[in-house]
N, C-alpha and C positions, 0 to 999 in steps of 0.2 A: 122118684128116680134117685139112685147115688150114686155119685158123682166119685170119679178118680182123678181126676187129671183137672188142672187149671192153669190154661193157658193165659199168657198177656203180651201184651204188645207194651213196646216201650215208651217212646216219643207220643204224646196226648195221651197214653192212659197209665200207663205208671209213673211219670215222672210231671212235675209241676210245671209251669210254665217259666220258672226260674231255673230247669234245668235240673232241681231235686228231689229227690225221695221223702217223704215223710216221716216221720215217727212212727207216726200209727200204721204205715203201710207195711214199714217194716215187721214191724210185731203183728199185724195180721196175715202177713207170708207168715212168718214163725207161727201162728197159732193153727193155717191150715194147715201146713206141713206137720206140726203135731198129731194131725188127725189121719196122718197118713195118705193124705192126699199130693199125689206129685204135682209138683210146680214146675212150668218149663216159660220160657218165652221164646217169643215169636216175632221177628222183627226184620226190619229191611236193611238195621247196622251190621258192619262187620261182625266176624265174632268175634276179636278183642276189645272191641267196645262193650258188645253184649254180656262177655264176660268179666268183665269192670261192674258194669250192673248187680251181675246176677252175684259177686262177693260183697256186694255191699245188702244184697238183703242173705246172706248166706243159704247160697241155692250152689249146690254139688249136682245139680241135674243136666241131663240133655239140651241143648239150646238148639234151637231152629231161627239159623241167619240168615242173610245175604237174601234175605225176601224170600228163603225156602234152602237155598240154591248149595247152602253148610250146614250141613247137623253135625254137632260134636259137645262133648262136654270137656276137652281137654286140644288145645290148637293141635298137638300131634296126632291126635289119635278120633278123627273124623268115623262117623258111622255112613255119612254120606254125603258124597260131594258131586254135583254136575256144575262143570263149565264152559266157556265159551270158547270153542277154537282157535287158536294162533292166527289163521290165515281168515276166520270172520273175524275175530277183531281188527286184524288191521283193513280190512277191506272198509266194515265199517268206521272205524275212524275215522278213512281219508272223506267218506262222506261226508259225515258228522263234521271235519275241519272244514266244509266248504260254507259254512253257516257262521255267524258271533256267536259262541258258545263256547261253555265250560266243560273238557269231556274228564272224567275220573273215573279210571279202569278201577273196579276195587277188588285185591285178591283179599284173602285172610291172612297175609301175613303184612302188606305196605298195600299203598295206593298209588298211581302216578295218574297225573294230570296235565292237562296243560296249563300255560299262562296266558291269561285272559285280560280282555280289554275290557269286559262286560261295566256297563255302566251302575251293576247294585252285584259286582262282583265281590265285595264288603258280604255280603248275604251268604253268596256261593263259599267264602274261604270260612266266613263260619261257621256252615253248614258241616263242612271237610271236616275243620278241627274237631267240635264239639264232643264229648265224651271219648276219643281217641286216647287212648294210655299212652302215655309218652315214650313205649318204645315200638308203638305201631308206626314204621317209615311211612311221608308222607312228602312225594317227591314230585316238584312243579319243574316240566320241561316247555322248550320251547316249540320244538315240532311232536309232537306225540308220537304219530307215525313214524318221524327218521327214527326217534327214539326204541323202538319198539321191532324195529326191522335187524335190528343186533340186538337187543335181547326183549324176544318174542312174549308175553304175556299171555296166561288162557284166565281170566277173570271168572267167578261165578256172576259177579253183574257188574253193572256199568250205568251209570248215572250220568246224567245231562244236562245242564242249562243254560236256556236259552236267553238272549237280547230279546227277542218279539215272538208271539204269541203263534205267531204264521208260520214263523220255520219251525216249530214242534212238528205242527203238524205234516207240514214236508217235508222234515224228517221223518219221522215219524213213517208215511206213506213209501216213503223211497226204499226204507230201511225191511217194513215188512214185505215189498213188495219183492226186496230181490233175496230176503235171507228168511221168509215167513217159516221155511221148514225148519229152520234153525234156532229160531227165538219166538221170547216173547215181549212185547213189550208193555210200560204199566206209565199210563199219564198220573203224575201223582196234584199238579198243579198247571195253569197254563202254560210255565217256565218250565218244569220239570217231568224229565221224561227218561223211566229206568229200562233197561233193557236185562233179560236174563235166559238164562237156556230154554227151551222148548219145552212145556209140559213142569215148570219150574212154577210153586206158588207158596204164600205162607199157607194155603190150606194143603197141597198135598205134600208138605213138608209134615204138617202138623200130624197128617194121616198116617203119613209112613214110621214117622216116630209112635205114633199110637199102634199101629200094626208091633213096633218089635217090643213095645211094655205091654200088650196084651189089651189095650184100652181102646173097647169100640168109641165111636164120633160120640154115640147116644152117650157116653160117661163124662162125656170134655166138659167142662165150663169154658167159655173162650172172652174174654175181654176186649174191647178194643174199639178204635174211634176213628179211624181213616176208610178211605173208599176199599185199601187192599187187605183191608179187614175183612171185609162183607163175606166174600165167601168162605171164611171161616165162622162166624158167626150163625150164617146162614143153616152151615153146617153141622152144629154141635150140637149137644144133648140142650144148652141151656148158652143160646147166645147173649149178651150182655153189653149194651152201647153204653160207653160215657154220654156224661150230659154235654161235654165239648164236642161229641162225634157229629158228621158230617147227618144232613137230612135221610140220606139213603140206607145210612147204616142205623141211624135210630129206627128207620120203619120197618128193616129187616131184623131187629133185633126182639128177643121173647122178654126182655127186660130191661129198663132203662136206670142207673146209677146216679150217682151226682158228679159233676167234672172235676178234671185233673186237680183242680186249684181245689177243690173243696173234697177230698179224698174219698173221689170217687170208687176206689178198688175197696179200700179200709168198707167205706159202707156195705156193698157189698159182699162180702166175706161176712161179714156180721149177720146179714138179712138171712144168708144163704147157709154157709157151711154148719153155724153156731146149731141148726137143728139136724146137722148130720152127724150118728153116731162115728167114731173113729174107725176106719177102715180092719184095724185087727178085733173090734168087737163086733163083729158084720162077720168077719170070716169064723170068726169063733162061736156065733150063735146059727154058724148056717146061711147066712142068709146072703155071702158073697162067696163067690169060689176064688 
């Protein structure tokens, strides 16, 4: 099969456990990219995080954010965006404020939040910060909802967490049960719980970006180590779990790598692409259209 497209996820499979890129990761983005293979990532971060990333391994591509919910390769100029309505966010909110928990609207341009008593709230704010360019606003208020009732927010998602394990889930429950038509939501941990538009995922993010470069699923390579992976992996010509990924996603996976810490993407790219000829000499002998 050859392969067009090579997607990755950010957090566990591109970046280290200390929060960086590699060397070698670097130069094996540059060496597929040479081969004319498009590079995008896939990710649940905003897109000025995502694109903080994607200039440090110099990627001028399409980015699929906000867990699907932003496609854009320039913050003005989106290919596609769905969000969450003015009057369901704050509906939900006022739910979500009846619980100890941390709620953070995140649009692509700032975030606001509320301020939180959580007892491992330390985790929560640096969660928020972490990879944020320092002119994405990142605004902690103290009622969310008053706040939001004079100037209304439509988020493409909305991240959550929780003090106890129990009010996820009744949140959780409450949330789909009275806005199920309108969202979806994604448990990422027992604390954490994202919520995003209806029919919102990184796979049919990934899809519809491959619909407008011309790149059926069967072409993708997909990278990635979290549970909101799976069905992108599931889905691609050649799925690919880190050695750090979750059990679910190693068994759904047609290929296993080595983990983040030990450059698990760089290995890959080597095993994989190094016996693929370059995409213009495939076109030029016929054998790609």
């Amino acid at each position: 099969m050859i392969y067009r497209l090579l997607a990755i996820n950010i957090d566990g499979t591109l970046l280290q456990s200390n929060g960086r890129i590699h060397k070698s990761t670097k130069e094996a983005i540059d060496y597929v990219q040479q081969k004319g293979i498009y590079v995008t990532l896939v990710t649940s971060r905003n897109f000025p995080s995502a694109r903080k990333v994607a200039k440090a391994l110099k990627l001028d591509s399409l980015l699929v954010t906000h867990r699907g919910a932003y496609i854009a390769g320039l913050l003005e100029k989106p290919i596609f965006v769905k969000r969450i309505p003015e009057a369901t966010t704050y509906e939900m909110v006022r739910i979500l404020e009846g619980f100890p928990c941390q709620i953070r609207l995140v649009h692509e341009k700032f975030s606001l939040a509320n301020k939180s008593k959580l007892n491992h709230n330390l985790l929560a704010k640096t969660v928020f910060t972490s990879g944020d360019p320092v002119f994405y606003s990142q605004q902690f208020v103290e009622s969310l909802s008053e706040t939001i009732i004079d100037d209304p927010v439509t988020p493409p998602k909305i991240e959550i967490y929780f003090e106890y394990p129990e009010d996820l889930v009744d949140a959780q429950t409450a949330i789909e049960a009275v806005f199920g038509d309108e969202i979806s939501t994604i448990v990422l941990s027992e604390m954490r719980l994202d919520i995003v538009p209806k029919e919102v995922s990184k796979l049919n993010g990934l899809l519809y970006l491959g619909d407008r470069l011309g790149i059926s699923r069967q072409e993708m390579v997909v990278i990635g180590d979290g549970s909101d992976d799976l069905e992108m992996i599931e889905a691609a010509g050649l799925g690919v779990a880190m050695g750090n990924a979750t059990a679910d996603v190693k068994k759904a996976a047609d290929w296993l790598t080595r983990s983040n810490d030990q450059q698990g993407v760089t290995y890959m790219v080597k095993e994989h692409f190094r016996k693929q000829h370059p995409i213009q000499f495939l076109r030029k002998m016929n054998l790609l259209k």
